[in-house]
KOLFITI-811545 format. One line per field, with one value per residue: z, y, x of N, C-alpha, C in turn; residue in one letter. Coordinates in steps of 0.05 Angstrom, whole numbers, plus 5000, padded with zeros to 4 digits. Example, Ala and Ser with C-alpha at 12.3 -4.5 7.8 and 13.67 -1.06 7.14 Angstrom:
% KOLFITI-811545
n_zz <- [5156_5142]
n_yy <- [4886_4955]
n_xx <- [5264_5257]
ca_zz <- [5156_5143]
ca_yy <- [4910_4979]
ca_xx <- [5246_5273]
c_zz <- [5156_5157]
c_yy <- [4934_5001]
c_xx <- [5264_5258]
resn <- [A_S]
***
This chain:
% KOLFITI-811545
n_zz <- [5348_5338_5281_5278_5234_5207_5177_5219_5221_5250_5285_5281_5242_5206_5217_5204_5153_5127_5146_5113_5059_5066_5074_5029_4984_5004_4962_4909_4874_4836_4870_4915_4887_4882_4931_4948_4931_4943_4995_4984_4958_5005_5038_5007_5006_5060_5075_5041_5071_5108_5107_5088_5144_5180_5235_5270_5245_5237_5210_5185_5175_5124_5087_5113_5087_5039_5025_5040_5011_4962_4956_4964_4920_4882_4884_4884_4841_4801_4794_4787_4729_4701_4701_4673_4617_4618_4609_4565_4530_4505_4504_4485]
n_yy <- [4522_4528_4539_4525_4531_4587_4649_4705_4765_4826_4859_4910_4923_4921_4956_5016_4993_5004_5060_5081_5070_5090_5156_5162_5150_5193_5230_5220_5164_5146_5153_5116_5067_5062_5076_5023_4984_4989_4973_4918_4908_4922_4881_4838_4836_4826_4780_4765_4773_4747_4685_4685_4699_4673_4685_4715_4772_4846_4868_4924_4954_4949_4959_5010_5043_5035_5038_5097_5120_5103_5130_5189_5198_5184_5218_5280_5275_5241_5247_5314_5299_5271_5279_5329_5308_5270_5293_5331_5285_5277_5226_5213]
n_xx <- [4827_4895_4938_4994_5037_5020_5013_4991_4968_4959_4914_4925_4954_4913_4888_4917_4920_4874_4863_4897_4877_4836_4842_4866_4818_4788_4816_4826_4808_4863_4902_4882_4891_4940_4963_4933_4961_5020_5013_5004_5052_5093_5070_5081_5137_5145_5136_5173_5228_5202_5220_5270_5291_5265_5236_5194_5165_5142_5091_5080_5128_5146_5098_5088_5119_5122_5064_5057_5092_5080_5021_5041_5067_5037_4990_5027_5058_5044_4983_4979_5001_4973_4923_4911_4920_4883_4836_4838_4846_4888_4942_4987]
ca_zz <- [5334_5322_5264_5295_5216_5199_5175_5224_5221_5283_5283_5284_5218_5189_5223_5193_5126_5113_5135_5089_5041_5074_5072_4989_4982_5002_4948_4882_4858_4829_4901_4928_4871_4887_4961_4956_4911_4949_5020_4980_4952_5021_5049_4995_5018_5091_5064_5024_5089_5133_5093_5098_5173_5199_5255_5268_5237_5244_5182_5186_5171_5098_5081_5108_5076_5011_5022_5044_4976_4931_4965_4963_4899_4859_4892_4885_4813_4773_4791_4759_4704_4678_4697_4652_4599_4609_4604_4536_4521_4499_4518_4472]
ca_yy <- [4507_4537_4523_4539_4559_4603_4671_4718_4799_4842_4880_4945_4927_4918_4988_5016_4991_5024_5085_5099_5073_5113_5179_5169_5149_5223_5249_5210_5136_5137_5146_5090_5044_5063_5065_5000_4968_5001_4960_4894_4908_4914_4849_4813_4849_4818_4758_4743_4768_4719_4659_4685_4707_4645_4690_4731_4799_4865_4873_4945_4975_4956_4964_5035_5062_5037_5053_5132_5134_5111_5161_5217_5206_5190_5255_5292_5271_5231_5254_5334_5300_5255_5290_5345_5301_5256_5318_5331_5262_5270_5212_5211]
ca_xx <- [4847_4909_4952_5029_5058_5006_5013_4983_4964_4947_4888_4931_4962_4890_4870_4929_4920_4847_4863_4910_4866_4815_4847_4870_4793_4779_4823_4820_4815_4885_4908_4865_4889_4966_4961_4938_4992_5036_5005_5001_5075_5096_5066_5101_5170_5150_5125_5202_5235_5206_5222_5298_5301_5249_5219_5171_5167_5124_5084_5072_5148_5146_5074_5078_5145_5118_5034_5055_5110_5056_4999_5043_5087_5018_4981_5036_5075_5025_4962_4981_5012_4948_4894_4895_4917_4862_4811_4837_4842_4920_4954_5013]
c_zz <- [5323_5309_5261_5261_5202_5202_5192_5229_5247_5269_5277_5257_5200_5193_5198_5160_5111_5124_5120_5063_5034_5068_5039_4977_4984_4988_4919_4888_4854_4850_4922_4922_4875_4914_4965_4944_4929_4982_5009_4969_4981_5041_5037_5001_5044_5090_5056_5052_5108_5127_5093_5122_5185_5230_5248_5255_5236_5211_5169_5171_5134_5073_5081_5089_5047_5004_5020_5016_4962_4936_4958_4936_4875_4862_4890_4851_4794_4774_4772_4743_4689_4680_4673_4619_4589_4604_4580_4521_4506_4522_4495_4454]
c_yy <- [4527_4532_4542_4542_4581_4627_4695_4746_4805_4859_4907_4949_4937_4951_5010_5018_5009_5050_5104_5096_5092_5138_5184_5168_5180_5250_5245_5175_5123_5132_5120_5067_5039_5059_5032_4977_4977_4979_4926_4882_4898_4887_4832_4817_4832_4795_4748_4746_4751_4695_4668_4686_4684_4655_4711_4755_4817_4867_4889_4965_4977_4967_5001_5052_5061_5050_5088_5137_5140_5135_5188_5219_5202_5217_5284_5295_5261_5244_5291_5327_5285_5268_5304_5333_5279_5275_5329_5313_5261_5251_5203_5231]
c_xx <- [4867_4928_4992_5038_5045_5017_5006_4986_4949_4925_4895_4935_4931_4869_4890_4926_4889_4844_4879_4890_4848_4821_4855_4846_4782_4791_4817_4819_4845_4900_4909_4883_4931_4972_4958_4957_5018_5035_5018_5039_5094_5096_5083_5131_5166_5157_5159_5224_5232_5215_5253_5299_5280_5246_5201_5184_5149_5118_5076_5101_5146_5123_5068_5100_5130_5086_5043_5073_5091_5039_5020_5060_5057_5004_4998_5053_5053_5008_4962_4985_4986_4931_4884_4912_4899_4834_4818_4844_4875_4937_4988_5021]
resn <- [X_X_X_X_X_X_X_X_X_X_X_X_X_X_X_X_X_X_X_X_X_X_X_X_X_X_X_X_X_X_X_X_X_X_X_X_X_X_X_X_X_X_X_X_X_X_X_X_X_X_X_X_X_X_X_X_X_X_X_X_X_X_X_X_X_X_X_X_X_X_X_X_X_X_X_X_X_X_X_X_X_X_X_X_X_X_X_X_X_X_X_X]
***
């Protein structure tokens, strides 16, 4: 049964999407937890585009521009800046 206005994702997207998670998983948490905000951000960017343009669309271009920012602007900007103020517990 298939239901012609349904949403559907390719298998590549879904490969795609865990290993970025995968690869921020083998650095920190904060990574993980930004990477994936960063995936779910994207979808909703696809998500408001299709409902203007009423065809199909690839669901990979915005998911990755925004997943690889977050991964590399939290691993790279936030993550030095909290750490070692959460190891001396100064947060303001």
């Amino acid at each position: 049964m298939d239901i012609p206005d349904s949403i559907k994702l390719g298998l590549g997207d879904f490969i795609f999407y865990s290993m970025l998670v995968g690869r921020a998983a083998m650095y920190d948490y904060m990574t993980v937890f930004s990477s994936y905000l960063g995936i779910i951000a994207g979808l909703g960017i696809t998500l408001l585009c299709l409902t203007f343009y009423q065809k199909a669309l690839p669901a990979l271009p915005f998911s990755i521009a925004l997943g690889v920012a977050f991964y590399f602007l939290t691993r790279l900007v936030l993550e030095p800046f909290l750490v070692p103020l959460a190891s001396s517990l100064t947060y303001f």
